[in-house]
C-alpha positions as CSV (number, residue, x, y, z in Angstrom):
1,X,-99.2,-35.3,-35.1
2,X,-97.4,-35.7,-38.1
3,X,-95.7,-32.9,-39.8
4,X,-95.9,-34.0,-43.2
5,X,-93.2,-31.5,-45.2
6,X,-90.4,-32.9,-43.0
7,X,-91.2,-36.6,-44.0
8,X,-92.3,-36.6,-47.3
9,X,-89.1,-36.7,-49.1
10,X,-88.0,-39.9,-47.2
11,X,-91.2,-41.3,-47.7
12,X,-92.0,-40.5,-51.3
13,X,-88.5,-42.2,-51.6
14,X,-89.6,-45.3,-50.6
15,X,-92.5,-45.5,-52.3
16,X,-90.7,-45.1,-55.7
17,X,-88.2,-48.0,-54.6
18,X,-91.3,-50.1,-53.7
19,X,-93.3,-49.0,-56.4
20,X,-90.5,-50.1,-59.0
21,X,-90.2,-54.3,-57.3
22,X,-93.9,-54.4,-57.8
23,X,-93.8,-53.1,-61.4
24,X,-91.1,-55.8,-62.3
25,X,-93.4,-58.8,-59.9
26,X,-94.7,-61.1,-62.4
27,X,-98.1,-61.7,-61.0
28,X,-100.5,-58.3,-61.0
29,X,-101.6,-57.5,-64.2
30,X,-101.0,-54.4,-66.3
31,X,-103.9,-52.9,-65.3
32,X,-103.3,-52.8,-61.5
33,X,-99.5,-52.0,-62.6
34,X,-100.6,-48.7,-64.2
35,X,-103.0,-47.6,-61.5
36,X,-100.2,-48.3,-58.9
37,X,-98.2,-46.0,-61.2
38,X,-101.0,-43.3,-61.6
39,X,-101.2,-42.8,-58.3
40,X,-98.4,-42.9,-57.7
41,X,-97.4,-39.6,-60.1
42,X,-101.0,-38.3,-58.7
43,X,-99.3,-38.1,-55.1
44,X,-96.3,-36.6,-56.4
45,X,-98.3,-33.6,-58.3
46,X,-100.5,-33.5,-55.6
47,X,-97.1,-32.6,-53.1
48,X,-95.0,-31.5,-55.4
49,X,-94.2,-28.1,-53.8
50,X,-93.9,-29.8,-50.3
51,X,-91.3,-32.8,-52.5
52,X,-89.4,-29.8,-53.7
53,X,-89.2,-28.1,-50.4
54,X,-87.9,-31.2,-48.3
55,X,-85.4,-31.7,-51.7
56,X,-84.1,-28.6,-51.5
57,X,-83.8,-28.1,-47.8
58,X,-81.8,-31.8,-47.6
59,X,-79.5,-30.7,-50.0
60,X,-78.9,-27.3,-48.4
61,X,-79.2,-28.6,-44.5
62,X,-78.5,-31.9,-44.6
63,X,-77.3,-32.7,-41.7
64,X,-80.6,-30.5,-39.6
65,X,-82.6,-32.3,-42.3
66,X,-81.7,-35.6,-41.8
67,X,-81.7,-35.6,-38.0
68,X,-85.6,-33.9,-38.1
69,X,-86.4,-36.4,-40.7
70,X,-85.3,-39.4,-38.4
71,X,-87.0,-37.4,-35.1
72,X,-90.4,-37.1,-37.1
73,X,-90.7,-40.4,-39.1
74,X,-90.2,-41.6,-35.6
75,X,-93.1,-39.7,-34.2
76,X,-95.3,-40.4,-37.0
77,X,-94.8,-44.3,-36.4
78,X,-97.1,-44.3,-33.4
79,X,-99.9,-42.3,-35.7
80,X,-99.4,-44.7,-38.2
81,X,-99.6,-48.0,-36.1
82,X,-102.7,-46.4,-34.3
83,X,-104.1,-46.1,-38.0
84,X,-103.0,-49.6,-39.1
85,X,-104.0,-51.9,-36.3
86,X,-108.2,-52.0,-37.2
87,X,-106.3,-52.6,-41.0
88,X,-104.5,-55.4,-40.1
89,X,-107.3,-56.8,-37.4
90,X,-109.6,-56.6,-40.8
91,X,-106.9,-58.1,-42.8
92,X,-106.3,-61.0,-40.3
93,X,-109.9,-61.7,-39.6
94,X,-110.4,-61.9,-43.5
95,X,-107.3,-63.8,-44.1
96,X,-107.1,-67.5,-46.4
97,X,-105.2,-69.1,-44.3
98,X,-105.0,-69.5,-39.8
99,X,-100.9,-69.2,-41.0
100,X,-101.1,-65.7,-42.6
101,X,-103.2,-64.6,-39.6
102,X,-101.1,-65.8,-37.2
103,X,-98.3,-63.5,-39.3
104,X,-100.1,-60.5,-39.7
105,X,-100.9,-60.2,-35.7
106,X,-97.6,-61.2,-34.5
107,X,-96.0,-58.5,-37.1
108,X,-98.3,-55.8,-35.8
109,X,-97.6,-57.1,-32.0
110,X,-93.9,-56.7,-32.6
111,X,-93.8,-53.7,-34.5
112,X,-96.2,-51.9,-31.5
113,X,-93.8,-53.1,-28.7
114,X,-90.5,-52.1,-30.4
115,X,-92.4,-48.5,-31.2
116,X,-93.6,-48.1,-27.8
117,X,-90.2,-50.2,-26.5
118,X,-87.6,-47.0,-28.0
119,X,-90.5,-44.2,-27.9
120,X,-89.6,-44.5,-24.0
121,X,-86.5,-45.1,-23.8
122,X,-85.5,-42.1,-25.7
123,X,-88.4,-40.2,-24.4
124,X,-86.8,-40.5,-20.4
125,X,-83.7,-41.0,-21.5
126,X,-82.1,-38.9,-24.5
127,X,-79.0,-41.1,-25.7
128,X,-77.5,-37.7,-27.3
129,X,-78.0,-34.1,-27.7
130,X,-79.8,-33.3,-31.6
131,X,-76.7,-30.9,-32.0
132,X,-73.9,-33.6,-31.5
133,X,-76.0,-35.6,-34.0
134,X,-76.1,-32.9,-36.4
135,X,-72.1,-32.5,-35.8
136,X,-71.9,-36.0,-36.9
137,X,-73.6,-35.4,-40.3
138,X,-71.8,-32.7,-42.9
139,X,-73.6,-29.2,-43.0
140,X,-74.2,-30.0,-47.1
141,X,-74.8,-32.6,-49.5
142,X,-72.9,-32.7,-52.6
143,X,-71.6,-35.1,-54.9
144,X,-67.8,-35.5,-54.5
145,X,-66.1,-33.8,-57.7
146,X,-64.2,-37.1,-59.7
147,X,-61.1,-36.1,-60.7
148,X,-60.3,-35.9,-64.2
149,X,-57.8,-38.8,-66.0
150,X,-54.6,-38.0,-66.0
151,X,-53.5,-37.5,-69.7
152,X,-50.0,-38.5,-71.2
């Protein structure tokens, strides 16, 4: 199932990005902008322990952290496609227009067979040992120190 502390960073993440195009999208109102927003900061005080925990374990094991990140975002993409196909069957069904409909379905099918497509692939056939991909990332992530201007 999915193991929510080594995702949540990555996902929480992407969220904010998102979150921050549909607060500068012209059509929603204020209204749904600011509950977007609240729940937004809801989920984050709700999880904060768990943000600061994935936080501090990228910047201290970045390269184990990143590569179990990938592994279980991976994992979790079957949980969540399991969870989002009645969505999206609702969604289509109730849809304005046969066009969107059409969309919605051939999204879903294509996201489902490229899931289930690498889920085996990698499953029977491991491209690369997790500690060669670890090698490939550094051990810890800093910021690069910017040398100071030389002054004449």
């Amino acid at each position: 199932m999915i193991e929510l502390k080594s995702i949540i960073l990555p996902v929480y993440a992407l969220w904010c990005f998102l979150l921050l195009f549909f607060l500068f999208r012209r059509g929603p109102g204020a209204l749904w902008k600011g509950c977007a927003f609240l729940i937004f900061a809801f989920y984050g005080i709700y999880h904060y322990n768990e943000l600061i925990q994935s936080y501090q374990a990228f910047v201290d094991q970045f390269n184990k952290t990143t590569v179990s990140m990938v592994i279980q975002i991976f994992r979790s993409f079957g949980s969540v496609l399991f969870l989002l196909w009645p969505v999206m069957l609702w969604v289509s069904y109730y849809a304005s227009s046969d066009e969107l409909s059409k969309t919605v379905i051939r999204w879903m099918v294509l996201l489902t067979l490229f899931f289930w497509v690498f889920y085996f692939l990698f499953e029977f056939y491991p491209p690369v040992d997790r500690s060669t991909v670890e090698g490939w990332l550094p051990d810890r992530f800093s910021m690069p120190s910017i040398p100071s201007p030389p002054t004449e």
